[in-house]
N, CA, C and O atoms as a GROMACS GRO file, in nm:
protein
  396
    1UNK      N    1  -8.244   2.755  16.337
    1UNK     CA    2  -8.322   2.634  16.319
    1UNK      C    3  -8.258   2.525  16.406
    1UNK      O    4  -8.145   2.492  16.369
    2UNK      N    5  -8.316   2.453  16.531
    2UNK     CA    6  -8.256   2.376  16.602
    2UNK      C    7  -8.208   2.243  16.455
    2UNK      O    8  -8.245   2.232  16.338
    3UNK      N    9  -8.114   2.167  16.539
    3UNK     CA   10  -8.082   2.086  16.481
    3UNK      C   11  -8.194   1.927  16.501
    3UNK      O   12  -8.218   1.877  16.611
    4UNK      N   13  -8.244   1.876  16.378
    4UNK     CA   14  -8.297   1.791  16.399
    4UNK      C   15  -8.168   1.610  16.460
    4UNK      O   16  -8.047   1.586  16.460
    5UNK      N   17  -8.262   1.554  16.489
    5UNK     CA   18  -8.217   1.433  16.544
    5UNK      C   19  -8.090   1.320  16.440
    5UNK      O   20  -8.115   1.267  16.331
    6UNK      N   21  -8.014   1.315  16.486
    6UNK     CA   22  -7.865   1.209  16.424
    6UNK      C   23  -7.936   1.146  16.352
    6UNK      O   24  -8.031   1.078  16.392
    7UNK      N   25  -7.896   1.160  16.218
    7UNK     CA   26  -7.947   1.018  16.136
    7UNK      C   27  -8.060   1.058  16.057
    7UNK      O   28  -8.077   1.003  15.949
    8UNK      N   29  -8.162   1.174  16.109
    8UNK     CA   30  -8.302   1.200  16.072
    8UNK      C   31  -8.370   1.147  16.139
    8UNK      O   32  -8.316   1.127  16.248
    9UNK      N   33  -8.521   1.091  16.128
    9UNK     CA   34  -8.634   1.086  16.212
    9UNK      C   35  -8.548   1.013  16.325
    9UNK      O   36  -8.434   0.966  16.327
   10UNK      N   37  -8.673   1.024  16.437
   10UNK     CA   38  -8.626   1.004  16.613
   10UNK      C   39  -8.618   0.870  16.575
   10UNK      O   40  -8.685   0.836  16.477
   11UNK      N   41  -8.531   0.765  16.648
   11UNK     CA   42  -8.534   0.628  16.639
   11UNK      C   43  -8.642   0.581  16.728
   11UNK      O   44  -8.667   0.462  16.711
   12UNK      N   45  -8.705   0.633  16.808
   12UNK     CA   46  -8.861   0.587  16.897
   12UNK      C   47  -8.974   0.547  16.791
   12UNK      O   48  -9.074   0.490  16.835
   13UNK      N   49  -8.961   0.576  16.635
   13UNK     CA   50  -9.078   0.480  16.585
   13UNK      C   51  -9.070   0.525  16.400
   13UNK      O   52  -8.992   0.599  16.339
   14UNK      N   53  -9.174   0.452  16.361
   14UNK     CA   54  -9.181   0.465  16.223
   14UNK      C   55  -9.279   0.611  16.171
   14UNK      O   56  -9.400   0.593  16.162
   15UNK      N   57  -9.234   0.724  16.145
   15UNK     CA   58  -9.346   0.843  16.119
   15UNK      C   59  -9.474   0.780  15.993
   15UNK      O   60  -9.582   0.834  15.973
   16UNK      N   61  -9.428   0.675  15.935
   16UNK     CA   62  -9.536   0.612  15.849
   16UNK      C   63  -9.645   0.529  15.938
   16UNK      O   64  -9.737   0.484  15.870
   17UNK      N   65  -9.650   0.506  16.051
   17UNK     CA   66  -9.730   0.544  16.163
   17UNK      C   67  -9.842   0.577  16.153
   17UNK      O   68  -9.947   0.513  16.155
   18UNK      N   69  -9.804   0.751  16.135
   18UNK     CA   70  -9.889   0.817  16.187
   18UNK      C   71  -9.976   0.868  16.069
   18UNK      O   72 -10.052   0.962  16.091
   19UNK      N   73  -9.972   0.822  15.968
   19UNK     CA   74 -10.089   0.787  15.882
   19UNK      C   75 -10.164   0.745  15.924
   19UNK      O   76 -10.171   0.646  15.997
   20UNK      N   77 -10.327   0.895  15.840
   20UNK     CA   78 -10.432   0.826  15.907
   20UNK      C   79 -10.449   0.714  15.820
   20UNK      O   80 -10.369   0.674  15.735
   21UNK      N   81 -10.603   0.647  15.859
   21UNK     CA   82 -10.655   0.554  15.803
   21UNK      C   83 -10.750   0.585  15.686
   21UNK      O   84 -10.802   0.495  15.620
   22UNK      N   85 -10.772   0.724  15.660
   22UNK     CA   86 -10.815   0.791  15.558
   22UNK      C   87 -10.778   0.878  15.432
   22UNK      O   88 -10.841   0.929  15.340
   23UNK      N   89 -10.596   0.867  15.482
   23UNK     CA   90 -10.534   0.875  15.384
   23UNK      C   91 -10.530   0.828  15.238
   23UNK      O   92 -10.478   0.907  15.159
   24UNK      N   93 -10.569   0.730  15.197
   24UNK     CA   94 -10.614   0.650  15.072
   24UNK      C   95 -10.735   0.737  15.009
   24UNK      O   96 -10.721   0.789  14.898
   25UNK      N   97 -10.825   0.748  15.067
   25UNK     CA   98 -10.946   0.869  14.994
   25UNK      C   99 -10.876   0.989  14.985
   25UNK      O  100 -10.853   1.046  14.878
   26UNK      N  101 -10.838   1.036  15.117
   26UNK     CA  102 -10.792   1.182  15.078
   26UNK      C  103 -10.650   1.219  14.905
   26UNK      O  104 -10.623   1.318  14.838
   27UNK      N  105 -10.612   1.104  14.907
   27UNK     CA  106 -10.516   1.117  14.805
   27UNK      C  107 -10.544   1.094  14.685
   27UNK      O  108 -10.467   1.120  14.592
   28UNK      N  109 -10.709   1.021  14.668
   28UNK     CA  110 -10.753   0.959  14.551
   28UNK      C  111 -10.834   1.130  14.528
   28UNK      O  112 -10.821   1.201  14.428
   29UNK      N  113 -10.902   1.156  14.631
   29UNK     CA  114 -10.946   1.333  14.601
   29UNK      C  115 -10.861   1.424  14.551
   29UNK      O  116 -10.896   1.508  14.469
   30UNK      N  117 -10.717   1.412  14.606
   30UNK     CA  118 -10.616   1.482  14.570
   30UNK      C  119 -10.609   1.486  14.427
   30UNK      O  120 -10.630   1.584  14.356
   31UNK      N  121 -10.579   1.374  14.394
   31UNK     CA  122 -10.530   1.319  14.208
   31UNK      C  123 -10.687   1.368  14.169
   31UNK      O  124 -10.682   1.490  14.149
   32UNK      N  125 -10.796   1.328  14.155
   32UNK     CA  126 -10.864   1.358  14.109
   32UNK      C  127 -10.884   1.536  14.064
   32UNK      O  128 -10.898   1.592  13.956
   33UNK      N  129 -10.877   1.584  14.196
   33UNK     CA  130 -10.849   1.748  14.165
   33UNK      C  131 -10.809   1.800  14.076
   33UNK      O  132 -10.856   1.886  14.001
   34UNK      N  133 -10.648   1.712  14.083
   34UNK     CA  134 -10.576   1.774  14.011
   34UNK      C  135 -10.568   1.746  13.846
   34UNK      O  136 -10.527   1.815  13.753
   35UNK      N  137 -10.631   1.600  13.856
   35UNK     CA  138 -10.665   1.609  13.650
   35UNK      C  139 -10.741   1.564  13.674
   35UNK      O  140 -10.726   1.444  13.698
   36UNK      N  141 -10.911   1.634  13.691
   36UNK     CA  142 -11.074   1.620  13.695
   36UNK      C  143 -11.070   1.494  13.536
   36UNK      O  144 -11.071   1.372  13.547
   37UNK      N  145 -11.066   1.580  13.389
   37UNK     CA  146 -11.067   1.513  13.328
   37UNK      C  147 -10.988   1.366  13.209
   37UNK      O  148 -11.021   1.255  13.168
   38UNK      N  149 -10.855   1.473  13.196
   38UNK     CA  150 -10.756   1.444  13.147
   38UNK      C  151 -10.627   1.427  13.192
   38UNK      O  152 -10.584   1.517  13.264
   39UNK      N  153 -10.564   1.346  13.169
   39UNK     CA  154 -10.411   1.334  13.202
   39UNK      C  155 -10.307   1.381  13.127
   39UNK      O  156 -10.238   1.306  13.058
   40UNK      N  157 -10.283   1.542  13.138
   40UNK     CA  158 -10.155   1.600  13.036
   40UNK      C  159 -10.052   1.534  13.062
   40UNK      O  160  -9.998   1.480  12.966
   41UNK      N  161  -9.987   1.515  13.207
   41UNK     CA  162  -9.897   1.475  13.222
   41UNK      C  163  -9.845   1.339  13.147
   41UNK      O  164  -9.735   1.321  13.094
   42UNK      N  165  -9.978   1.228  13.159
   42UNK     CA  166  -9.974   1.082  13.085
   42UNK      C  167  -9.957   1.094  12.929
   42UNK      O  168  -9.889   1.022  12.855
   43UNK      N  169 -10.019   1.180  12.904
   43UNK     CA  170 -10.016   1.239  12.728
   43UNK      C  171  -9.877   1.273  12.669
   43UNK      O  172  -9.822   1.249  12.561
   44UNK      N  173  -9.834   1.352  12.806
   44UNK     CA  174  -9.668   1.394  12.712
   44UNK      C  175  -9.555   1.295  12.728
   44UNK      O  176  -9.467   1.258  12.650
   45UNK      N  177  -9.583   1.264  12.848
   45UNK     CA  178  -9.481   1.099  12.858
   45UNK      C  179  -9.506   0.959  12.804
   45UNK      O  180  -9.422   0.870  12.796
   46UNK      N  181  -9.623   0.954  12.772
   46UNK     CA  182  -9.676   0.824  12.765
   46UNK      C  183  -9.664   0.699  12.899
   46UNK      O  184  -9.688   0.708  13.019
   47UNK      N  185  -9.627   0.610  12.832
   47UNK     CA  186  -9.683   0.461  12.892
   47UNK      C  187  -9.537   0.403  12.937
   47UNK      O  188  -9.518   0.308  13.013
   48UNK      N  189  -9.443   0.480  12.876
   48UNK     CA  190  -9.328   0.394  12.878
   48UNK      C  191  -9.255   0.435  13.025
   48UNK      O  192  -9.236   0.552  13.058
   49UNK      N  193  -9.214   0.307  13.115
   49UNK     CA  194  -9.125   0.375  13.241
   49UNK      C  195  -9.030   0.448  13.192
   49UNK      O  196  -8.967   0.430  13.088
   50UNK      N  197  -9.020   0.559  13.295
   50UNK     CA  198  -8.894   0.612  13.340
   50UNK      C  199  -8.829   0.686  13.476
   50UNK      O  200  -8.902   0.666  13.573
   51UNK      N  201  -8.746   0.742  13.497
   51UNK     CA  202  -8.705   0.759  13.614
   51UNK      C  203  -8.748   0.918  13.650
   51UNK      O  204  -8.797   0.965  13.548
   52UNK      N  205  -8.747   0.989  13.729
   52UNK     CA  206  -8.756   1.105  13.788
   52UNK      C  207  -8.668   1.146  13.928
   52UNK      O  208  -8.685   1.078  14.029
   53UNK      N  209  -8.612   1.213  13.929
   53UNK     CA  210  -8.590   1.283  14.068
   53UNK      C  211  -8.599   1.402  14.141
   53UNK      O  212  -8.590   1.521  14.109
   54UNK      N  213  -8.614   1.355  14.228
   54UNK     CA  214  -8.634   1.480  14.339
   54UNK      C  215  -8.521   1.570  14.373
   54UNK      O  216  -8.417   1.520  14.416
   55UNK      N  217  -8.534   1.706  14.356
   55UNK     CA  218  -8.417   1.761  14.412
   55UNK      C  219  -8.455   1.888  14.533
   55UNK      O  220  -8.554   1.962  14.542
   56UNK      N  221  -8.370   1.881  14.592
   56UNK     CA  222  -8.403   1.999  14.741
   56UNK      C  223  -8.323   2.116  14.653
   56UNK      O  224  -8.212   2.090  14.606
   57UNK      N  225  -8.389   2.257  14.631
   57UNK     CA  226  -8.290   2.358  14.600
   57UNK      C  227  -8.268   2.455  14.744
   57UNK      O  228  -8.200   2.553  14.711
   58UNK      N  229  -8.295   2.460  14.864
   58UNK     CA  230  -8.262   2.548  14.975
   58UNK      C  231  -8.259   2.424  15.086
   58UNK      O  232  -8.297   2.307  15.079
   59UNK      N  233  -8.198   2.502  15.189
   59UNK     CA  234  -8.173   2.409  15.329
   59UNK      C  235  -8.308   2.390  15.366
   59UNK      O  236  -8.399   2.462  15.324
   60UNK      N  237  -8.325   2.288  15.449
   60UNK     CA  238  -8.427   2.236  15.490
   60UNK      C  239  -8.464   2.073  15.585
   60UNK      O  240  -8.377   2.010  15.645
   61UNK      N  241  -8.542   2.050  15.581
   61UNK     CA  242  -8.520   1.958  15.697
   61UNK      C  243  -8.672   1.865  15.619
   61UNK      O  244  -8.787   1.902  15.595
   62UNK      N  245  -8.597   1.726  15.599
   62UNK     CA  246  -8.699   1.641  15.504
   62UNK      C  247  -8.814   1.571  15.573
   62UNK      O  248  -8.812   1.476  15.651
   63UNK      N  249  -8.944   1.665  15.509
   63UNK     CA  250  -9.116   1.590  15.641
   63UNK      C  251  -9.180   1.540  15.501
   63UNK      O  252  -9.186   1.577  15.383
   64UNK      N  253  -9.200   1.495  15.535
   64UNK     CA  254  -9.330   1.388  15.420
   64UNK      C  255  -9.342   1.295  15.402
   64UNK      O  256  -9.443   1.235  15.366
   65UNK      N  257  -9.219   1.252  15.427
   65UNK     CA  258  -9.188   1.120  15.351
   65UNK      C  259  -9.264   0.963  15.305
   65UNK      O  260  -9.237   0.886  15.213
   66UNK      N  261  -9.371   0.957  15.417
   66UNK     CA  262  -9.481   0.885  15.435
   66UNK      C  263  -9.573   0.905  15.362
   66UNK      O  264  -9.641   0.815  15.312
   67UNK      N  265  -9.597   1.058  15.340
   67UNK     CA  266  -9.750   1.083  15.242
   67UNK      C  267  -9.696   1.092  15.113
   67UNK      O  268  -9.778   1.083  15.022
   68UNK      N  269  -9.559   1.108  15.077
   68UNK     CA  270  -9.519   1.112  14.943
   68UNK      C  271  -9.490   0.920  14.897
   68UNK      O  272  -9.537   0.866  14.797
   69UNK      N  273  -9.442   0.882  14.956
   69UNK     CA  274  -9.452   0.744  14.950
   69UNK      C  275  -9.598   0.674  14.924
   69UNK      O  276  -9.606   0.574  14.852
   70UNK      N  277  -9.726   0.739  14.997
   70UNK     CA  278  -9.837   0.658  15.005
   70UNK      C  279  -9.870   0.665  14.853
   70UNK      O  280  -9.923   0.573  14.791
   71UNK      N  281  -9.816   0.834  14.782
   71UNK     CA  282  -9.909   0.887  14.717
   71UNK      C  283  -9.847   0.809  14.584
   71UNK      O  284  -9.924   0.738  14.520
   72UNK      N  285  -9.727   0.820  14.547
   72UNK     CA  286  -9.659   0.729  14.472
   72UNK      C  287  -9.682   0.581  14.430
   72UNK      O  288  -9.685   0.535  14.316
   73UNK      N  289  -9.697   0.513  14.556
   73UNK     CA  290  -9.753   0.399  14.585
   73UNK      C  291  -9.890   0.375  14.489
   73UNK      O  292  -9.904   0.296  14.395
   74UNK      N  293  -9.977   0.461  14.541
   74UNK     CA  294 -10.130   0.450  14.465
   74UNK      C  295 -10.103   0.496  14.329
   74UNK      O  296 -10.181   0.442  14.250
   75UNK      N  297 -10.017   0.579  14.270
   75UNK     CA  298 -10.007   0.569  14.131
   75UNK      C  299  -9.863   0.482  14.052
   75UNK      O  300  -9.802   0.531  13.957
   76UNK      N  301  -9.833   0.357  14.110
   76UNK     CA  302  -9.768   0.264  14.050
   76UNK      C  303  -9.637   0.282  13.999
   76UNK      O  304  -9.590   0.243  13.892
   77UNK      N  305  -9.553   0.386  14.149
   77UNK     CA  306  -9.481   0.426  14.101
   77UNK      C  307  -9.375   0.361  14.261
   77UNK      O  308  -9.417   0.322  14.370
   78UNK      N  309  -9.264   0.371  14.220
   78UNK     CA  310  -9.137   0.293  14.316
   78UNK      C  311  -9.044   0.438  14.353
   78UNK      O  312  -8.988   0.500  14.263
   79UNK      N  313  -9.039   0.478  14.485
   79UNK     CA  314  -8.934   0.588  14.526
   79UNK      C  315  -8.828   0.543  14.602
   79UNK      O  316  -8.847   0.460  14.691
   80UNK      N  317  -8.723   0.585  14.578
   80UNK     CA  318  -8.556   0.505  14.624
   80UNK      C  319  -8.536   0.636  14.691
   80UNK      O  320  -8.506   0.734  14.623
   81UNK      N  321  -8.550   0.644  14.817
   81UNK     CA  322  -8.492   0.793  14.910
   81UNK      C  323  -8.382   0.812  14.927
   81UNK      O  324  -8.355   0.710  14.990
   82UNK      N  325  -8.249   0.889  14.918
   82UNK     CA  326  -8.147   0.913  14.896
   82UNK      C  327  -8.140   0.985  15.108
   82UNK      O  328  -8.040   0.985  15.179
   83UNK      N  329  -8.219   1.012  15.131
   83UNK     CA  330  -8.208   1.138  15.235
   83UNK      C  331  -8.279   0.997  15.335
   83UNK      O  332  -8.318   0.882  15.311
   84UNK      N  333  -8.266   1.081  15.451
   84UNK     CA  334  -8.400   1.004  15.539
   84UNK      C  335  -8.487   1.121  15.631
   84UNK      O  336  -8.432   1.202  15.706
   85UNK      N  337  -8.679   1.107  15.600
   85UNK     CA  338  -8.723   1.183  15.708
   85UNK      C  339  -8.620   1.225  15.856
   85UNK      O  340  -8.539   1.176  15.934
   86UNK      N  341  -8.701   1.366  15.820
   86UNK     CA  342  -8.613   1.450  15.928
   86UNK      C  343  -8.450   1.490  15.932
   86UNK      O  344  -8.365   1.524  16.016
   87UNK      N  345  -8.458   1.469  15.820
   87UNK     CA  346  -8.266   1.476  15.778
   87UNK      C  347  -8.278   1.617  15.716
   87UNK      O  348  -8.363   1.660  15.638
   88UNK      N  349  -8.139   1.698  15.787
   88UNK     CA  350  -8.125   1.820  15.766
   88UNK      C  351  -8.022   1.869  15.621
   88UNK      O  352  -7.900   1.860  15.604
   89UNK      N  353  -8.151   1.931  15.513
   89UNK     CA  354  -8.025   1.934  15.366
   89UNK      C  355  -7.966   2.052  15.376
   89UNK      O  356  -8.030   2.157  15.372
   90UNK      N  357  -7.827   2.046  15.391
   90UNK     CA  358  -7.773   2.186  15.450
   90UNK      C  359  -7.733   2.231  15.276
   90UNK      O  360  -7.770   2.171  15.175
   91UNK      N  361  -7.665   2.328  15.282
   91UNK     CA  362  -7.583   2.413  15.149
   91UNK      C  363  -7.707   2.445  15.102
   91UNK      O  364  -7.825   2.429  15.133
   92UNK      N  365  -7.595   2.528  14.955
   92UNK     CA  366  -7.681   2.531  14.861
   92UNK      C  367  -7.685   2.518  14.741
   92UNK      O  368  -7.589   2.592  14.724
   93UNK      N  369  -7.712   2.488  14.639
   93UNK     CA  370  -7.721   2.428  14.516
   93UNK      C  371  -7.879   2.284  14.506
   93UNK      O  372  -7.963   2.259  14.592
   94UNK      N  373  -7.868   2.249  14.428
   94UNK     CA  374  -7.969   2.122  14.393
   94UNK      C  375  -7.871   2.014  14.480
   94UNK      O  376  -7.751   1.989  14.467
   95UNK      N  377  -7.948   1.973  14.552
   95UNK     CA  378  -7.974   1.777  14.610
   95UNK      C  379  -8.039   1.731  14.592
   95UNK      O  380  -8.154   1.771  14.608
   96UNK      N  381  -7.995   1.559  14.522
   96UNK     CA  382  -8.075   1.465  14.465
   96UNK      C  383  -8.118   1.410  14.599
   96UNK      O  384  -8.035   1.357  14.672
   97UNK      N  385  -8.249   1.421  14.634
   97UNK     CA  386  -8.281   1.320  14.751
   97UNK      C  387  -8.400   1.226  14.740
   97UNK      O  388  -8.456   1.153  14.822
   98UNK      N  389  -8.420   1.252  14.608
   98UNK     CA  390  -8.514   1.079  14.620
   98UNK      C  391  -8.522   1.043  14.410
   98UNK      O  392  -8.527   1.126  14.320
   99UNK      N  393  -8.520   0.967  14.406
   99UNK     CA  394  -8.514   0.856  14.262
   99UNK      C  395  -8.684   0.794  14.266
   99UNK      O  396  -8.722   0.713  14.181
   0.00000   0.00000   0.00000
C-alpha cells in the first residue's frame, strides 16, 4: 500500500471541497432508508446527550471525512477527529479516531 501524504490529506486543498451540491438530499434519502418509520436507535438512547466513538480495528488509510462530517452535521451531532483525512492507521488493535 503506497504511503499516503505527511500529515494526511495533500496540503493543495480542502477534500470537503469536493462535495457535491447534492449531498444534503442524498443524505436526507440515506437516513430516511435507513429508519423509513421509526427510530430504534432514538428509543434506546433517548433524548439525553452523549458521547460516542469511532474506532479503526485494521490498518487503513482515513477517506470520508467530509461525508461523515456532513452527515453528522444534519443530525445535530458535533465530531472531534482524533486522525486527519488521508492519515495512515497503522498496527493493530482498536484506534480511537474520532469523538
Amino acid at each position: 500500500m503506497p504511503s499516503p501524504p505527511a500529515g494526511g490529506a495533500p496540503s493543495h486543498g480542502d477534500p470537503s471541497h469536493l462535495l457535491p451540491p447534492t449531498l444534503e438530499p442524498l443524505i436526507t434519502s440515506w437516513l430516511t432508508e435507513d429508519t423509513p418509520a421509526f427510530d430504534v436507535g432514538g428509543f434506546v438512547v433517548g433524548d439525553t446527550p452523549a458521547e460516542a466513538r469511532l474506532l479503526c480495528k485494521s490498518r487503513g488509510i482515513v477517506a470520508g471525512v467530509p461525508f461523515f462530517n456532513e452527515t453528522f452535521r444534519m443530525l445535530g451531532c458535533q465530531v472531534e477527529w482524533l486522525v486527519k483525512e488521508g492519515e495512515l492507521i497503522a498496527g493493530e488493535g482498536k484506534k480511537h479516531v474520532a469523538t
